[in-house]
PyMOL Python script that loads the backbone (N, CA, C, O; Angstrom):
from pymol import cmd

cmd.read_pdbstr("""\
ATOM      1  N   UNK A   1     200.614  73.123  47.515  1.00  0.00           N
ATOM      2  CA  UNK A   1     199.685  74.220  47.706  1.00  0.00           C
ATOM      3  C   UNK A   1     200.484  75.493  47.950  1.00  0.00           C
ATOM      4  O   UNK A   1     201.244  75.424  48.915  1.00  0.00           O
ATOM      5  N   UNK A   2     200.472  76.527  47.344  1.00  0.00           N
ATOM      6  CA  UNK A   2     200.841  77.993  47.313  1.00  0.00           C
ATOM      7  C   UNK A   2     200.309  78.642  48.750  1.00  0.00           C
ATOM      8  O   UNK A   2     199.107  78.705  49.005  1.00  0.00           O
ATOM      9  N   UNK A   3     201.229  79.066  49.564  1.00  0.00           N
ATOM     10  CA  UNK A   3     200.214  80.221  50.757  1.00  0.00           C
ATOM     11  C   UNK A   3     200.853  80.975  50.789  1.00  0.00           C
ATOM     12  O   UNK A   3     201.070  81.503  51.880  1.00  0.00           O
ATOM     13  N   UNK A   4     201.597  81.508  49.453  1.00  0.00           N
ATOM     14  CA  UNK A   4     201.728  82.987  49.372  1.00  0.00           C
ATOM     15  C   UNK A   4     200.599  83.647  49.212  1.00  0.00           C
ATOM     16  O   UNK A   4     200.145  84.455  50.022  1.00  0.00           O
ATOM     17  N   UNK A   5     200.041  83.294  48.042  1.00  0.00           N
ATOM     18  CA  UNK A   5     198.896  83.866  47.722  1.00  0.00           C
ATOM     19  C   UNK A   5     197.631  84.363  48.486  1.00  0.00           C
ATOM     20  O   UNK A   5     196.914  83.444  48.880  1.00  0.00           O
ATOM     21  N   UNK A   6     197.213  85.606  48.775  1.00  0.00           N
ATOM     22  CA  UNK A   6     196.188  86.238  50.153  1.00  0.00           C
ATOM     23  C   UNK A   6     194.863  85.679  49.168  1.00  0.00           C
ATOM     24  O   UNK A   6     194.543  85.781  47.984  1.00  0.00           O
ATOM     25  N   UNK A   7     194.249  84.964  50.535  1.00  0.00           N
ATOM     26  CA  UNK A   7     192.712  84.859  49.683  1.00  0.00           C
ATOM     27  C   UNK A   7     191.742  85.356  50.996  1.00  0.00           C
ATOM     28  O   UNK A   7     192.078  84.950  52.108  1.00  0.00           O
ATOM     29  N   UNK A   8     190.722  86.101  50.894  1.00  0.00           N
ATOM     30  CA  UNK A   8     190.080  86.661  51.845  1.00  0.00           C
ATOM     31  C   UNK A   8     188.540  86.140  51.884  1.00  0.00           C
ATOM     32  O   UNK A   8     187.775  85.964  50.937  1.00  0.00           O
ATOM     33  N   UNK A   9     188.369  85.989  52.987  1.00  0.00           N
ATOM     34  CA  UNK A   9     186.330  85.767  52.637  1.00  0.00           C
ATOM     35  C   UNK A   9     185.717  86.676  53.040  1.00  0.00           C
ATOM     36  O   UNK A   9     186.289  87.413  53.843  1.00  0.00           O
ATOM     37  N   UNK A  10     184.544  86.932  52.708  1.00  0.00           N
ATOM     38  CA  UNK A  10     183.353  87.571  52.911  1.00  0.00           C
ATOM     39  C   UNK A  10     182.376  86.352  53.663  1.00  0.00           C
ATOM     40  O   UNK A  10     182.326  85.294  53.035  1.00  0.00           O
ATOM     41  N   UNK A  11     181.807  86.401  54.610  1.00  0.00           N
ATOM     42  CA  UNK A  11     181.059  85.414  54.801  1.00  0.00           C
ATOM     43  C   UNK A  11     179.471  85.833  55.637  1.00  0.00           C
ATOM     44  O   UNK A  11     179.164  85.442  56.763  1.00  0.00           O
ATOM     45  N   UNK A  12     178.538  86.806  54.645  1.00  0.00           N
ATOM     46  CA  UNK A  12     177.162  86.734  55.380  1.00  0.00           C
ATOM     47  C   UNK A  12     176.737  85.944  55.371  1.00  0.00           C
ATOM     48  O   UNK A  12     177.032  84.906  54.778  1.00  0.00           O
ATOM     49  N   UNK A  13     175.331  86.340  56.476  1.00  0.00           N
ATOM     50  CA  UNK A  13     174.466  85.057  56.354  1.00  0.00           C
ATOM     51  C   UNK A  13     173.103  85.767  55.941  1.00  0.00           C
ATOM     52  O   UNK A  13     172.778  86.949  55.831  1.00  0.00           O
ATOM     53  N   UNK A  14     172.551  84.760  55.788  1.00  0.00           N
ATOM     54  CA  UNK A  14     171.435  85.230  54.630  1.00  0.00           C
ATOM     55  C   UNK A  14     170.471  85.648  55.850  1.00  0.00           C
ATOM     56  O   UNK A  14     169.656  84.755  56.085  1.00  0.00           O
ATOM     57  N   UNK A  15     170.337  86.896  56.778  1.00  0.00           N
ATOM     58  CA  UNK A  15     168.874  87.003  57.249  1.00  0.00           C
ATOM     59  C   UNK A  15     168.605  88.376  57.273  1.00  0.00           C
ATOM     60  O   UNK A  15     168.289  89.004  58.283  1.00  0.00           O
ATOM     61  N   UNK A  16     168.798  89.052  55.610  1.00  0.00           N
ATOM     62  CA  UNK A  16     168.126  89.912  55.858  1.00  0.00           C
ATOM     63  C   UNK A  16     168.873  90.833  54.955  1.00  0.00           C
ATOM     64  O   UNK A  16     169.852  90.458  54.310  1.00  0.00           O
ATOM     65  N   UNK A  17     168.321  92.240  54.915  1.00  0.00           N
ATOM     66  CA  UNK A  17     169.520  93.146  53.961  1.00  0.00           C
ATOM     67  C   UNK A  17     171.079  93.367  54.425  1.00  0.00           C
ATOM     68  O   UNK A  17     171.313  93.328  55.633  1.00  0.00           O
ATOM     69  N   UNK A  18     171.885  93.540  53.728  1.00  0.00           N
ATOM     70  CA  UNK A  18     173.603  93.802  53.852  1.00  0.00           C
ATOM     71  C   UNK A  18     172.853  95.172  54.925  1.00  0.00           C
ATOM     72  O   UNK A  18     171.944  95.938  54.605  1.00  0.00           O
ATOM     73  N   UNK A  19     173.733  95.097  56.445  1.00  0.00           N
ATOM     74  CA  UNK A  19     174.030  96.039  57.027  1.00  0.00           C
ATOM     75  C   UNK A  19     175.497  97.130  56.698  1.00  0.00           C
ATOM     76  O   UNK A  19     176.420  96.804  55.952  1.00  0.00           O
ATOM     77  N   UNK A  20     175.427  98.167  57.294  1.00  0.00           N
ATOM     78  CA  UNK A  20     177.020  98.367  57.641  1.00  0.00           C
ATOM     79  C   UNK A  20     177.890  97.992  58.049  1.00  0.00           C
ATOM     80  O   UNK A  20     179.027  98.375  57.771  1.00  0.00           O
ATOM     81  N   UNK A  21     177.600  97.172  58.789  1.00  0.00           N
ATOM     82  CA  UNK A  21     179.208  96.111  58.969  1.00  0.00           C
ATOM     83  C   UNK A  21     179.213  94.968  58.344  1.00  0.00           C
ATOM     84  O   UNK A  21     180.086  94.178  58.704  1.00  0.00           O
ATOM     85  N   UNK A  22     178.216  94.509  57.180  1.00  0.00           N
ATOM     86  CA  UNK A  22     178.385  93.945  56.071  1.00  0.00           C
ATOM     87  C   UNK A  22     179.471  94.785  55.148  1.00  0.00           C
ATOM     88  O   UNK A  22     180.501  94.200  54.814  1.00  0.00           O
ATOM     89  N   UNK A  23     179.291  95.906  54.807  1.00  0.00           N
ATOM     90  CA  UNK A  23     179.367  96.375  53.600  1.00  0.00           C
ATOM     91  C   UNK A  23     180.274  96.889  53.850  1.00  0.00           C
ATOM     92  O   UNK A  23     181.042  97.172  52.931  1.00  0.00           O
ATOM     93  N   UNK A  24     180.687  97.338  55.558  1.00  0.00           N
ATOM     94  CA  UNK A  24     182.255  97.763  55.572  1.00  0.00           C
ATOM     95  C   UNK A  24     183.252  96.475  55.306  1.00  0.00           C
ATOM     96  O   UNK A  24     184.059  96.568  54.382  1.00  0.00           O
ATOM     97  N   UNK A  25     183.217  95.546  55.923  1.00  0.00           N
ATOM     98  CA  UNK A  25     183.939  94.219  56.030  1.00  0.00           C
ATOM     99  C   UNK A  25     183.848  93.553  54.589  1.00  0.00           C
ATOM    100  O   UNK A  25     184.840  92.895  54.275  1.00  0.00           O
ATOM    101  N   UNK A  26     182.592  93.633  53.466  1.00  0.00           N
ATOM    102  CA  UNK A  26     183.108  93.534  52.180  1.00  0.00           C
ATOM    103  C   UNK A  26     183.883  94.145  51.372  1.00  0.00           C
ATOM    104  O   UNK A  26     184.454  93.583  50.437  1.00  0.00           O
ATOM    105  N   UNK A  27     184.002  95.591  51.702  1.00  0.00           N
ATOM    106  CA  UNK A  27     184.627  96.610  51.201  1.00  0.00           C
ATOM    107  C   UNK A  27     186.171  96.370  51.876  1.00  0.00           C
ATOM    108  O   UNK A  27     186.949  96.114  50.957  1.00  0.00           O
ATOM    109  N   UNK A  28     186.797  96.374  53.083  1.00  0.00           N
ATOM    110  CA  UNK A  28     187.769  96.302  53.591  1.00  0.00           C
ATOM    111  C   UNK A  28     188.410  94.332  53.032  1.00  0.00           C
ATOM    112  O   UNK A  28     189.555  94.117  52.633  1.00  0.00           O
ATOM    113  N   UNK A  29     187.765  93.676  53.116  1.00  0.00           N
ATOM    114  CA  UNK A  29     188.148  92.256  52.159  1.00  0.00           C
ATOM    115  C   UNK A  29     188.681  92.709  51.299  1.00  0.00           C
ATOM    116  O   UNK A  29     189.872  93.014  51.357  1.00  0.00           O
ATOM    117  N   UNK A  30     187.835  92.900  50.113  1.00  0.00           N
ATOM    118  CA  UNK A  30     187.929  93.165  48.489  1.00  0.00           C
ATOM    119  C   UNK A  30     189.131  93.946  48.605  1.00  0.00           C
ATOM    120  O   UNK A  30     190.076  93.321  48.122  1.00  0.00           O
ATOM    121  N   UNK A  31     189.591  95.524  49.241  1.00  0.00           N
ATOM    122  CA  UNK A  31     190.652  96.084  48.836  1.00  0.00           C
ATOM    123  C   UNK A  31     191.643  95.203  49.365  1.00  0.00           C
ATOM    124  O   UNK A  31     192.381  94.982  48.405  1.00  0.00           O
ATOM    125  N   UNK A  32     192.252  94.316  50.761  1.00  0.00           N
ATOM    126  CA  UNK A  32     192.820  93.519  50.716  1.00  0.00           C
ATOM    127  C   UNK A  32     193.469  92.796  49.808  1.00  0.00           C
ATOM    128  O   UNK A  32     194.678  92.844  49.577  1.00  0.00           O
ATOM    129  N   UNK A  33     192.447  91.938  49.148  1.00  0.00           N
ATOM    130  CA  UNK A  33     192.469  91.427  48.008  1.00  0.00           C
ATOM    131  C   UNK A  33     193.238  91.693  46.683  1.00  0.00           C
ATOM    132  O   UNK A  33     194.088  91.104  46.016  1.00  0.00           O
ATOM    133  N   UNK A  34     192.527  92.878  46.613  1.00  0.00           N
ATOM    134  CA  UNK A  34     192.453  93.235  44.955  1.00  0.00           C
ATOM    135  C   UNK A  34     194.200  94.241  45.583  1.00  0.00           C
ATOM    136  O   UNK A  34     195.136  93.800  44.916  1.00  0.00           O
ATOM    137  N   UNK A  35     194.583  95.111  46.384  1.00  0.00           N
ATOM    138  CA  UNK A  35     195.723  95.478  46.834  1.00  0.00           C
ATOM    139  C   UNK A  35     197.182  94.929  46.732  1.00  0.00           C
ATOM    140  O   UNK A  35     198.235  95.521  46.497  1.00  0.00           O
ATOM    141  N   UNK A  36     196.810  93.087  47.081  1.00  0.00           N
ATOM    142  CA  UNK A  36     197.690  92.164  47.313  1.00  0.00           C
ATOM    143  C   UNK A  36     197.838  91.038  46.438  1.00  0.00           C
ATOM    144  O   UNK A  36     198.589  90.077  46.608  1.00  0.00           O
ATOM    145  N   UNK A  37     196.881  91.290  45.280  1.00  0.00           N
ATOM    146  CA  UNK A  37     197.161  90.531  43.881  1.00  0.00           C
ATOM    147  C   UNK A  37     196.204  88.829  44.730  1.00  0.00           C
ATOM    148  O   UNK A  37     196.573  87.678  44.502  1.00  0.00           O
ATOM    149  N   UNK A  38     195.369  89.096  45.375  1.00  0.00           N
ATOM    150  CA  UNK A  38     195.157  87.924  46.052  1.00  0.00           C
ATOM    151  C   UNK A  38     193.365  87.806  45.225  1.00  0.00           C
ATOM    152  O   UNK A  38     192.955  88.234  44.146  1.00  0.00           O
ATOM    153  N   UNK A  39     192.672  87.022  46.348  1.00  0.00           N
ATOM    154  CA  UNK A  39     191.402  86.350  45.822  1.00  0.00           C
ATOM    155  C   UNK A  39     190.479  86.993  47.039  1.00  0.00           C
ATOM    156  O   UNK A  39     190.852  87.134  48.204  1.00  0.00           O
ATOM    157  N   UNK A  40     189.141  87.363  46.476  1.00  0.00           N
ATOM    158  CA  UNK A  40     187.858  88.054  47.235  1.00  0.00           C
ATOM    159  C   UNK A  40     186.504  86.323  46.995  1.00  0.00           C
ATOM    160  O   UNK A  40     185.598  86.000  46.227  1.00  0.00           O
ATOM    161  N   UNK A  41     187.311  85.661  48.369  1.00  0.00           N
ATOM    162  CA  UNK A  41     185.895  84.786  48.515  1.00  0.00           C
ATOM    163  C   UNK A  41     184.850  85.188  49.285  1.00  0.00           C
ATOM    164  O   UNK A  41     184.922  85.851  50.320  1.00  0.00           O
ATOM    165  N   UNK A  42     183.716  84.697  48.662  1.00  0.00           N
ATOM    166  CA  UNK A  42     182.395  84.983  49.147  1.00  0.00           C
ATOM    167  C   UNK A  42     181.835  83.823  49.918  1.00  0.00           C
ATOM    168  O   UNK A  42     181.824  82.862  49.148  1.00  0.00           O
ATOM    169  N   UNK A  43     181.556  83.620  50.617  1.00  0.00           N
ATOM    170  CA  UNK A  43     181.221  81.993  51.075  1.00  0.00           C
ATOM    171  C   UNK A  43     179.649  82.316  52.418  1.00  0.00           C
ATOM    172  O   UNK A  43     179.845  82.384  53.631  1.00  0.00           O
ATOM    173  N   UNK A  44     178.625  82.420  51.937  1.00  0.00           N
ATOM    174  CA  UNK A  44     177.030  82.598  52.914  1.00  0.00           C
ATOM    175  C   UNK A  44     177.254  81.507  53.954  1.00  0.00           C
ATOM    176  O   UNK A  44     177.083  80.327  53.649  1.00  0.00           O
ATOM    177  N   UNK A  45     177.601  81.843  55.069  1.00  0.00           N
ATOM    178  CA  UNK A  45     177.634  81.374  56.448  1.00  0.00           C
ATOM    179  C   UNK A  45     176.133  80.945  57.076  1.00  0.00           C
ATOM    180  O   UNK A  45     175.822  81.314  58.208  1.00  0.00           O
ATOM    181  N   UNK A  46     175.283  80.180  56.294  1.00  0.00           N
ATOM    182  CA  UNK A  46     173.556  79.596  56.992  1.00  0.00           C
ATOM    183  C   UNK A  46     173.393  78.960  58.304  1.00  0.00           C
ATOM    184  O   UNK A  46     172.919  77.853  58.557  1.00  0.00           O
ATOM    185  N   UNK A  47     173.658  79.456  58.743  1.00  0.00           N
ATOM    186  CA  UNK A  47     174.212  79.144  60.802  1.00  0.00           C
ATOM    187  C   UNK A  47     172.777  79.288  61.104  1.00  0.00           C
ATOM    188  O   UNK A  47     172.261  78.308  61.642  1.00  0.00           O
ATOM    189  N   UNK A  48     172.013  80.327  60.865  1.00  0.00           N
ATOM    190  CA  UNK A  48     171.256  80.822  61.714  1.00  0.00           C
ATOM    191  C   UNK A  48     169.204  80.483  60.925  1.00  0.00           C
ATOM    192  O   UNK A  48     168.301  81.314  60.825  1.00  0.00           O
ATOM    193  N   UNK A  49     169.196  79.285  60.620  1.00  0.00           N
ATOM    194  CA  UNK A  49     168.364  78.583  59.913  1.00  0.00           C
ATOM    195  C   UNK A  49     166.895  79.139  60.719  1.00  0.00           C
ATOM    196  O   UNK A  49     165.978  79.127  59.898  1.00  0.00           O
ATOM    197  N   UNK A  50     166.492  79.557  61.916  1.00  0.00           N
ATOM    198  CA  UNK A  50     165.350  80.318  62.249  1.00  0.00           C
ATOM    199  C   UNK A  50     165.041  81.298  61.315  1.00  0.00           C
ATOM    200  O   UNK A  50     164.073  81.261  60.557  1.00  0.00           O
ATOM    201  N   UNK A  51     166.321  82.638  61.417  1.00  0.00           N
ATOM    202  CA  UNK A  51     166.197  83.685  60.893  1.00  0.00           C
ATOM    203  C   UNK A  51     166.714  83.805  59.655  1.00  0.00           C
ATOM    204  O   UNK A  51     167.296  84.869  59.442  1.00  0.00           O
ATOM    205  N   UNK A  52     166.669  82.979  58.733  1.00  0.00           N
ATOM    206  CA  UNK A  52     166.882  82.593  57.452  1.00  0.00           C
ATOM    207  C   UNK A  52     165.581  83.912  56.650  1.00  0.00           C
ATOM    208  O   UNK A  52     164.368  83.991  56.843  1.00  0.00           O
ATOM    209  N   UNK A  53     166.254  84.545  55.990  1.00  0.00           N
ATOM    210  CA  UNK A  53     164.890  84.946  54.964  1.00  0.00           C
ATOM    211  C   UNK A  53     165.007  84.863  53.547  1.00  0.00           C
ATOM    212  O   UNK A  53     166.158  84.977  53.127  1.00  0.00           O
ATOM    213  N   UNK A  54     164.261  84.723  52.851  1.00  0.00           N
ATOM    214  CA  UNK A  54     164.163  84.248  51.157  1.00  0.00           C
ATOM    215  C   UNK A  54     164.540  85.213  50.616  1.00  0.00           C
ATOM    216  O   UNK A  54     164.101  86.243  51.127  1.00  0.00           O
ATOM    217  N   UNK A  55     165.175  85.347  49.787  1.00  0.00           N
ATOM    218  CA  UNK A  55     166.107  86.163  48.893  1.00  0.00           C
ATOM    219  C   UNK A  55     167.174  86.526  49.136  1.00  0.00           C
ATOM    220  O   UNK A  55     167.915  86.610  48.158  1.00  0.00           O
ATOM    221  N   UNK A  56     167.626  86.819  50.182  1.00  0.00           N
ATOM    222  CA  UNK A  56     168.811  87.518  51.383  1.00  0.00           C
ATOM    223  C   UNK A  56     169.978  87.228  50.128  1.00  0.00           C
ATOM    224  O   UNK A  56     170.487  88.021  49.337  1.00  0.00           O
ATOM    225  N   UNK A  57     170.114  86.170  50.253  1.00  0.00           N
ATOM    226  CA  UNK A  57     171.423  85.810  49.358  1.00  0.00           C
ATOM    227  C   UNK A  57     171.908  86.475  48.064  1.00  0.00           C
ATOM    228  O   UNK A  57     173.058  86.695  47.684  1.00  0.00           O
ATOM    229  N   UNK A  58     170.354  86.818  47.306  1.00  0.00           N
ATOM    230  CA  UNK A  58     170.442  87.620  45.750  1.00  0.00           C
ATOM    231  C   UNK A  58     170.543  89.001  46.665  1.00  0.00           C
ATOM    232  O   UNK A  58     170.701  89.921  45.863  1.00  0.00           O
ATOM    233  N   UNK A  59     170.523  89.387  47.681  1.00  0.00           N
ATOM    234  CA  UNK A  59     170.333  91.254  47.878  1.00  0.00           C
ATOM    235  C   UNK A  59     171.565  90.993  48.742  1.00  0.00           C
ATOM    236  O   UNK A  59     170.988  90.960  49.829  1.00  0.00           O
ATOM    237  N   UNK A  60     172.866  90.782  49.038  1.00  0.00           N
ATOM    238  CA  UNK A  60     174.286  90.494  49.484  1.00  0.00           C
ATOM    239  C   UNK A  60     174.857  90.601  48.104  1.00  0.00           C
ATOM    240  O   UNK A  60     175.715  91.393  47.715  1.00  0.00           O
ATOM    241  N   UNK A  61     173.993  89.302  47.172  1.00  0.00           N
ATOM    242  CA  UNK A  61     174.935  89.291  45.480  1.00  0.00           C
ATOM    243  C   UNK A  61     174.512  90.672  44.792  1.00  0.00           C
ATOM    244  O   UNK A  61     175.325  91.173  44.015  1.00  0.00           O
ATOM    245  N   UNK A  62     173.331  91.302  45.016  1.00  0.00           N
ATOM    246  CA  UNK A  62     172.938  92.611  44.469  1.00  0.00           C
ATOM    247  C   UNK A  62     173.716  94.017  44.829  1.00  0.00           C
ATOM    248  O   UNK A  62     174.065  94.893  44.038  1.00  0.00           O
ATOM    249  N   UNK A  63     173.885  93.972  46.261  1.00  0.00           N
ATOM    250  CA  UNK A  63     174.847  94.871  47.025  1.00  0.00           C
ATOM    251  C   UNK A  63     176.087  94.963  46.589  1.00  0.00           C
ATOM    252  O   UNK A  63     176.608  96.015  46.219  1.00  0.00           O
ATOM    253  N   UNK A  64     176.595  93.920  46.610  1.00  0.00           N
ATOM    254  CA  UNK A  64     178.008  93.682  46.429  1.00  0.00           C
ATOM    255  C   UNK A  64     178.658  94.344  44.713  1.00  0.00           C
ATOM    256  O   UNK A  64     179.760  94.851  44.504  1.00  0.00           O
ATOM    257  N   UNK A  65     177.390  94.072  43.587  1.00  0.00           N
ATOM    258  CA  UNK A  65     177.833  94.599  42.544  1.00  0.00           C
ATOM    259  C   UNK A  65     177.495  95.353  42.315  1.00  0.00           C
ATOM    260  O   UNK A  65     177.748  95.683  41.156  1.00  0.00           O
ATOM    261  N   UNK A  66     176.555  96.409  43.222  1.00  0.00           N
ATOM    262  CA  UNK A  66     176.151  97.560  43.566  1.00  0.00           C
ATOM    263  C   UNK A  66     177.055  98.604  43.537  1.00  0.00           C
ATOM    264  O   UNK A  66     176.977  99.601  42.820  1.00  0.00           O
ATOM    265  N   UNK A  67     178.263  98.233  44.665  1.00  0.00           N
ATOM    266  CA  UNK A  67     179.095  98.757  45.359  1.00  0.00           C
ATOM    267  C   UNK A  67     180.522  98.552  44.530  1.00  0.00           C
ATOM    268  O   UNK A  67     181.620  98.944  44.925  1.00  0.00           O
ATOM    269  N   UNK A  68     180.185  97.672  42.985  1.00  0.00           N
ATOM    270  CA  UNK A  68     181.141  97.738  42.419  1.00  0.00           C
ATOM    271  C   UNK A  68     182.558  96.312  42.642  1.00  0.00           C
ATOM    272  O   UNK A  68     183.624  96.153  42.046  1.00  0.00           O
ATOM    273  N   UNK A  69     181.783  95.389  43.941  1.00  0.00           N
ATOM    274  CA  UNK A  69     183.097  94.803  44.228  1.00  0.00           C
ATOM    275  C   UNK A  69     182.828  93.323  43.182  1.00  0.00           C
ATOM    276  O   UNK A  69     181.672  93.203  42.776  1.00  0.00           O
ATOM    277  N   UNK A  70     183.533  92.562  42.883  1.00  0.00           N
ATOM    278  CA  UNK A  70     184.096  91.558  41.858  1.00  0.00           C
ATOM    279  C   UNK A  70     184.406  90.394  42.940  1.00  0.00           C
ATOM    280  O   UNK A  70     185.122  90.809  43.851  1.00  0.00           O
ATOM    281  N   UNK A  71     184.091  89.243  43.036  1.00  0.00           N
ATOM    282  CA  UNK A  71     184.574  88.364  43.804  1.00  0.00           C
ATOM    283  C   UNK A  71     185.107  87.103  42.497  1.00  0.00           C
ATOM    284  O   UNK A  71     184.901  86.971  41.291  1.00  0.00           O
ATOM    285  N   UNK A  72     185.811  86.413  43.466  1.00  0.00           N
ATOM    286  CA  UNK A  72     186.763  84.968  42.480  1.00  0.00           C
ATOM    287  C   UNK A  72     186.246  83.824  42.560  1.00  0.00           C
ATOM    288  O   UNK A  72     186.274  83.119  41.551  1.00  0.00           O
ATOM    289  N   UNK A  73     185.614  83.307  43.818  1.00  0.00           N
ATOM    290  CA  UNK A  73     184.823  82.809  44.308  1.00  0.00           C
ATOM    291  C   UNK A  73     183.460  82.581  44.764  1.00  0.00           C
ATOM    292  O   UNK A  73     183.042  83.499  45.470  1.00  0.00           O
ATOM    293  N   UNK A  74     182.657  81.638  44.570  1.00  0.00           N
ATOM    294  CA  UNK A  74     181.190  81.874  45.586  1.00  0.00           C
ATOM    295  C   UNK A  74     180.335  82.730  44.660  1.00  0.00           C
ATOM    296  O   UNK A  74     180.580  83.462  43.701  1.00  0.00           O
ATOM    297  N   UNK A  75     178.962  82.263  45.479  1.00  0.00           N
ATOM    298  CA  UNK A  75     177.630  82.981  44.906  1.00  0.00           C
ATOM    299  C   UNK A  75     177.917  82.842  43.487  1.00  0.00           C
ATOM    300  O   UNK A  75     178.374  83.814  42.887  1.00  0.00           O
ATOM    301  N   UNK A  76     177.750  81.991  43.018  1.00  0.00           N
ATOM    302  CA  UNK A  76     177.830  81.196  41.118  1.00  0.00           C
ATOM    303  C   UNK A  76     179.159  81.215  40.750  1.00  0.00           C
ATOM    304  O   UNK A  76     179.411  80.474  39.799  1.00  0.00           O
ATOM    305  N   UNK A  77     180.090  81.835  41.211  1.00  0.00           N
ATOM    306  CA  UNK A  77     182.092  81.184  40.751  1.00  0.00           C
ATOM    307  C   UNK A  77     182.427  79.852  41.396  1.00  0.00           C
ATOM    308  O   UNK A  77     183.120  79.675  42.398  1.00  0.00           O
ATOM    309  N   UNK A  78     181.869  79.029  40.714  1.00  0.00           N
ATOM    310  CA  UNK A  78     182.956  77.533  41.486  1.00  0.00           C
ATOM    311  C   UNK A  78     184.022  77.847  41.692  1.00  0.00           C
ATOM    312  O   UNK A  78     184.544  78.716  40.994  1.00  0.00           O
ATOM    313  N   UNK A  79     184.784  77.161  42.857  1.00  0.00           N
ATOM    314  CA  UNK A  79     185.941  77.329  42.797  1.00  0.00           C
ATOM    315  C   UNK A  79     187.120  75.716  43.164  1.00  0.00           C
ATOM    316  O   UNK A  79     187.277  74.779  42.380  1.00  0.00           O
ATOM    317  N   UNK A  80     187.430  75.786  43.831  1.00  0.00           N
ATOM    318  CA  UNK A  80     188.221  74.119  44.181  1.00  0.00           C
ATOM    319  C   UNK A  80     187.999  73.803  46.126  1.00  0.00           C
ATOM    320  O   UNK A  80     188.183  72.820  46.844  1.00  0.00           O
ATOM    321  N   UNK A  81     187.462  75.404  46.399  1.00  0.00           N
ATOM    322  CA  UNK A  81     187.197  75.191  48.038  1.00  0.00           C
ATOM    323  C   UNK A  81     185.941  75.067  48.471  1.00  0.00           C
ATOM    324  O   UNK A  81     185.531  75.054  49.631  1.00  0.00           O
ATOM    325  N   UNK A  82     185.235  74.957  47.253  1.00  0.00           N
ATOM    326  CA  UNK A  82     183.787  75.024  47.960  1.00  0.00           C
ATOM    327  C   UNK A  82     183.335  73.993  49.194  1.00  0.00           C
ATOM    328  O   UNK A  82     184.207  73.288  49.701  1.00  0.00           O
ATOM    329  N   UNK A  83     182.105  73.926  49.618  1.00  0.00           N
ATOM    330  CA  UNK A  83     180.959  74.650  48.879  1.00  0.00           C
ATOM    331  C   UNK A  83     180.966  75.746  49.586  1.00  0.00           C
ATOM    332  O   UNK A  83     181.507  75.995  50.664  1.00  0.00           O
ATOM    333  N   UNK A  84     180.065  76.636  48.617  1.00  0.00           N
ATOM    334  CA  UNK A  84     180.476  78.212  49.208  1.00  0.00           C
ATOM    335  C   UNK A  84     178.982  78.750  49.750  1.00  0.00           C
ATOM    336  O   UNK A  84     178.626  79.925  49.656  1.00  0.00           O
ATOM    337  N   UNK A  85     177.947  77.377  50.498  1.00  0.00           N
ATOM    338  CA  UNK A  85     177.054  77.729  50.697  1.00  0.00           C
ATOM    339  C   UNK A  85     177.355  76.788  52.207  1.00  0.00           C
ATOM    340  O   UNK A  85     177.432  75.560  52.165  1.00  0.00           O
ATOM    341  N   UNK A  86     177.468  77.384  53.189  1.00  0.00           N
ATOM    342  CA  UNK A  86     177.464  76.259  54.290  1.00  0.00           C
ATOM    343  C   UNK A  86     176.876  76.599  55.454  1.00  0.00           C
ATOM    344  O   UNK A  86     176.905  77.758  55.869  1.00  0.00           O
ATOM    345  N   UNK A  87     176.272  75.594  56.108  1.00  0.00           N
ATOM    346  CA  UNK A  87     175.233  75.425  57.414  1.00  0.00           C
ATOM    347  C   UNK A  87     175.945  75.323  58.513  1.00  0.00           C
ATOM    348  O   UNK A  87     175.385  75.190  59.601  1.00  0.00           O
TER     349      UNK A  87
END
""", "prot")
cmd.dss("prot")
cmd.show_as("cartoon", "prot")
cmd.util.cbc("prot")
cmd.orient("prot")
């Protein structure tokens, strides 16, 4: 296994729209990432199964390519670390 290589996550959870400290902490990942020749994982952290709301997940994946960022992983990229949906 390589650990040169920087791989970073993103990890919301689905309850609700991307805040600002969503969208700073995706934004500060991704340049990480994309800076250091490394990988932008996405991986939805479902911890919080009360405050779960329906769609959350497509408006994080909507935001995110909103804002222009590209991930390697997660939210429909298989990858070899999944699963990139976890409780």
């Amino acid at each position: 296994m390589d650990f040169s290589k920087i791989r970073v996550r993103y990890a919301p959870s689905p309850t609700g729209e991307p805040h600002v400290g969503n969208i700073r902490t995706a934004i500060f990942d991704w340049l990480i990432a994309r800076n250091s020749s490394g990988q932008f994982i996405v991986r939805v952290e479902d911890t919080d199964q009360a405050r779960k709301v329906e769609g959350a997940i497509e408006l994080q994946k909507a935001s995110l390519k909103w804002l222009g960022l590209d991930w390697d992983e997660g939210l429909g990229l298989d990858g070899k670390y999944g699963p990139y949906i976890q409780s």
